[in-house]
TIKE-643798 format. One record per residue (C-alpha): residue number from 1; residue in one letter; x, y, z. Coordinates in Angstrom, 2 decimals, padded with zeros to 5 digits. Layout:
BEGIN
+-----+--------+---------+---------+---------+
! num ! residu !      px !      py !      pz !
+-----+--------+---------+---------+---------+
! NUM !      A !       X !       Y !       Z !
...
+-----+--------+---------+---------+---------+
This chain:
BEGIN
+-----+--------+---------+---------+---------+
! num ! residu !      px !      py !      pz !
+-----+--------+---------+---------+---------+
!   1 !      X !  075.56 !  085.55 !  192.74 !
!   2 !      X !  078.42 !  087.12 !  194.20 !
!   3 !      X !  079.02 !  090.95 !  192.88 !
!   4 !      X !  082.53 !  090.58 !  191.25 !
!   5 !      X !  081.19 !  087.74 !  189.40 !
!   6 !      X !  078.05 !  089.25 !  188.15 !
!   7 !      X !  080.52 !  092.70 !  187.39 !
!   8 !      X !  082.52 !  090.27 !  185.67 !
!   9 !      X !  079.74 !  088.21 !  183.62 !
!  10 !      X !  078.30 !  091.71 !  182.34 !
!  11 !      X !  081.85 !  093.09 !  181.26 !
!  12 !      X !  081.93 !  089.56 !  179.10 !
!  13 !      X !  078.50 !  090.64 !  178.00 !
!  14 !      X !  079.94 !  093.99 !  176.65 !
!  15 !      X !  082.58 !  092.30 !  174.62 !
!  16 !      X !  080.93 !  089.27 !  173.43 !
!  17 !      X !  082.17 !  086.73 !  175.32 !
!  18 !      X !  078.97 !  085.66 !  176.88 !
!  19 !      X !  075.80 !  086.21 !  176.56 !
!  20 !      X !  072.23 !  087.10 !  178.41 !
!  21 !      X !  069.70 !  083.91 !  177.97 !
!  22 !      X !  066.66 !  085.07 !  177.03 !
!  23 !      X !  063.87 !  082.64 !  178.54 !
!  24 !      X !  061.29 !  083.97 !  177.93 !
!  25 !      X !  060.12 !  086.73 !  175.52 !
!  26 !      X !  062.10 !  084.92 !  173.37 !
!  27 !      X !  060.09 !  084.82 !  170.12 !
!  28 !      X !  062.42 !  086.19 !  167.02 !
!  29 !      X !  065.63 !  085.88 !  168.90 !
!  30 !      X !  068.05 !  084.23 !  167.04 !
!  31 !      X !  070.00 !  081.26 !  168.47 !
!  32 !      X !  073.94 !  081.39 !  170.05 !
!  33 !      X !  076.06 !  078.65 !  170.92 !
!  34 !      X !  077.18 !  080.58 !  173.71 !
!  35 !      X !  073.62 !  080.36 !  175.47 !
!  36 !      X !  074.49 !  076.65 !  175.77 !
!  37 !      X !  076.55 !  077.92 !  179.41 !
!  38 !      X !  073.17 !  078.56 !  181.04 !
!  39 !      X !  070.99 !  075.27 !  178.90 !
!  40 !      X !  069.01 !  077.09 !  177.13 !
!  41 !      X !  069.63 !  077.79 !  172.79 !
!  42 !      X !  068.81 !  081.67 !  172.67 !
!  43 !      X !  070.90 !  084.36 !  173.52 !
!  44 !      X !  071.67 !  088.22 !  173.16 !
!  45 !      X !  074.35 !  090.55 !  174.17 !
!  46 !      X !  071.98 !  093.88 !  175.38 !
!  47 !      X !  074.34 !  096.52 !  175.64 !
!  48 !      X !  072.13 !  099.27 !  177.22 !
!  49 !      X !  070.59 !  097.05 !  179.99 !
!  50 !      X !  074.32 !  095.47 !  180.68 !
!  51 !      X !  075.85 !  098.79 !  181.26 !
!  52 !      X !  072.56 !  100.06 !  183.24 !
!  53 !      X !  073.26 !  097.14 !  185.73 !
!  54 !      X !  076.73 !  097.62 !  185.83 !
!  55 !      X !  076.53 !  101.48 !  186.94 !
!  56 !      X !  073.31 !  099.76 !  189.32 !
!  57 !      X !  076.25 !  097.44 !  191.13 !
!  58 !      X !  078.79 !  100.20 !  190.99 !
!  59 !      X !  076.52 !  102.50 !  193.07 !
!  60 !      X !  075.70 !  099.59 !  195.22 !
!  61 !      X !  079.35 !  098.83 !  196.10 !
!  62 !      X !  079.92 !  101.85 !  196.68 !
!  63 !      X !  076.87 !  102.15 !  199.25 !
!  64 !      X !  078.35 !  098.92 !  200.87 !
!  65 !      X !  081.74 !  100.60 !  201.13 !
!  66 !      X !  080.66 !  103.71 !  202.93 !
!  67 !      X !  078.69 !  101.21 !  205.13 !
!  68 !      X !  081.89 !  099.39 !  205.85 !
!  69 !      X !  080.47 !  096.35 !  204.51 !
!  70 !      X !  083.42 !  094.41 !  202.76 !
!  71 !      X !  082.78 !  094.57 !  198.75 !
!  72 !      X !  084.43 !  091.09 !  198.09 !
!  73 !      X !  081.68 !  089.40 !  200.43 !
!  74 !      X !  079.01 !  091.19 !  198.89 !
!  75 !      X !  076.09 !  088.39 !  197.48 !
!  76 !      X !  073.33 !  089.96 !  195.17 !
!  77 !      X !  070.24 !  088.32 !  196.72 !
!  78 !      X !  067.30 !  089.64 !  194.72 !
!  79 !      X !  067.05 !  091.96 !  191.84 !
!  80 !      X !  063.29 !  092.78 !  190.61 !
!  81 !      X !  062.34 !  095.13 !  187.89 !
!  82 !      X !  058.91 !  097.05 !  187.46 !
!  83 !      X !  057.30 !  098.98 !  185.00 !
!  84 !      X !  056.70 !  102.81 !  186.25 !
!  85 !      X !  054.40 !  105.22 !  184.78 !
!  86 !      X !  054.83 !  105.70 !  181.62 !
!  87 !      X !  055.81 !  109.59 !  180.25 !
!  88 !      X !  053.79 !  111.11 !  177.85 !
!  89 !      X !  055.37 !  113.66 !  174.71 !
!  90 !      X !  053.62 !  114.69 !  171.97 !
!  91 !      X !  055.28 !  114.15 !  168.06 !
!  92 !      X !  053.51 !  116.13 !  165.12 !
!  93 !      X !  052.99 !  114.58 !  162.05 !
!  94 !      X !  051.79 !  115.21 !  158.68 !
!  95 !      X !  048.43 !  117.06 !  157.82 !
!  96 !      X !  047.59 !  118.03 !  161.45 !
!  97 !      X !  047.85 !  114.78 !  163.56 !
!  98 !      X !  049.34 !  114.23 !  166.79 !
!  99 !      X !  050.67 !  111.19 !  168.07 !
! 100 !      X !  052.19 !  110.30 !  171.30 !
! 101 !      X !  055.48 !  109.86 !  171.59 !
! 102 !      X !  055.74 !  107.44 !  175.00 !
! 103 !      X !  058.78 !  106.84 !  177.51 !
! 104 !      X !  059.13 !  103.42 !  179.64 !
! 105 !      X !  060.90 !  103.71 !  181.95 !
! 106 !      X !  061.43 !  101.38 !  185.04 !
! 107 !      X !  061.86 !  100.45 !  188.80 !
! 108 !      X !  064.94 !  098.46 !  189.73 !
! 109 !      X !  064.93 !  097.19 !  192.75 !
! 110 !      X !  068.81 !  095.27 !  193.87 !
! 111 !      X !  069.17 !  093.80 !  197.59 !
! 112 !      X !  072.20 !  092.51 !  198.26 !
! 113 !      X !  074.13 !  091.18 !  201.79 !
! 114 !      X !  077.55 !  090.31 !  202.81 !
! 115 !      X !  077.81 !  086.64 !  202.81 !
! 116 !      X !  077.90 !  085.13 !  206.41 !
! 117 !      X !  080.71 !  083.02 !  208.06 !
! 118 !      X !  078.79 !  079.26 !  208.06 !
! 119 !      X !  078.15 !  078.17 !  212.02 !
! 120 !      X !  077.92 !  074.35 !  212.52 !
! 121 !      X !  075.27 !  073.25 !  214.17 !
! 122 !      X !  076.21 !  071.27 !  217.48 !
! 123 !      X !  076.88 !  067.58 !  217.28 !
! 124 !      X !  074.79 !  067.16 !  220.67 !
! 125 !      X !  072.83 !  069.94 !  222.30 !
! 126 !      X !  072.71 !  069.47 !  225.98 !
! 127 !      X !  069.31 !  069.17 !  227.47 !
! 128 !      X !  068.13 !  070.97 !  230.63 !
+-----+--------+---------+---------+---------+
């Protein structure tokens, strides 16, 4: 997906417009017409992650910028993420029990390349 459209799919996300299919992990997730774009019936709007990804592509623009790589060919080409290790706090609760109080956070990983001028292939290669 090109970069300005997925910056531009995830600003719709943030004001309703259009929404994040959820294919999986879908279990209590209530159905949106709007999920209909991508054929599938459930949909959500996930502010936190949207606006994660957008600062994600920000930096990454601005990485391909300072590599004078041209933004407006930019093509996202993979985006994985990973569980990390998990944090561990401590909450204190009533009559002298302690129970942990747990952070997940995650690996993103975003690889994205400029999107290459098409070379035809020749009509007839000559043969030596």
């Amino acid at each position: 997906m090109p970069l300005r459209k997925a910056q531009q799919l995830y600003r719709q996300v943030l004001a309703k417009t259009r929404c994040i299919p959820f294919k999986r992990y879908n279990g209590k997730i209530g159905r949106t017409a709007q999920a209909k774009e991508w054929g599938q019936t459930k949909g959500r709007w996930p502010r936190k992650s949207v606006v994660a990804m957008l600062s994600l592509l920000k930096n990454a623009e601005a990485n391909a910028i300072e590599k004078g790589l041209d933004a407006n060919k930019m093509i996202i080409k993979h985006v994985q993420v990973d569980q990390a290790a998990r944090m561990r706090r401590r909450t204190f609760r009533a009559h002298g029990r302690i129970t942990p109080y747990m952070c997940s956070p995650c690996h993103v990983q975003l690889f994205m390349t400029e999107k290459a001028k098409r070379v035809p292939s020749p009509t007839s290669a000559p043969k030596k």
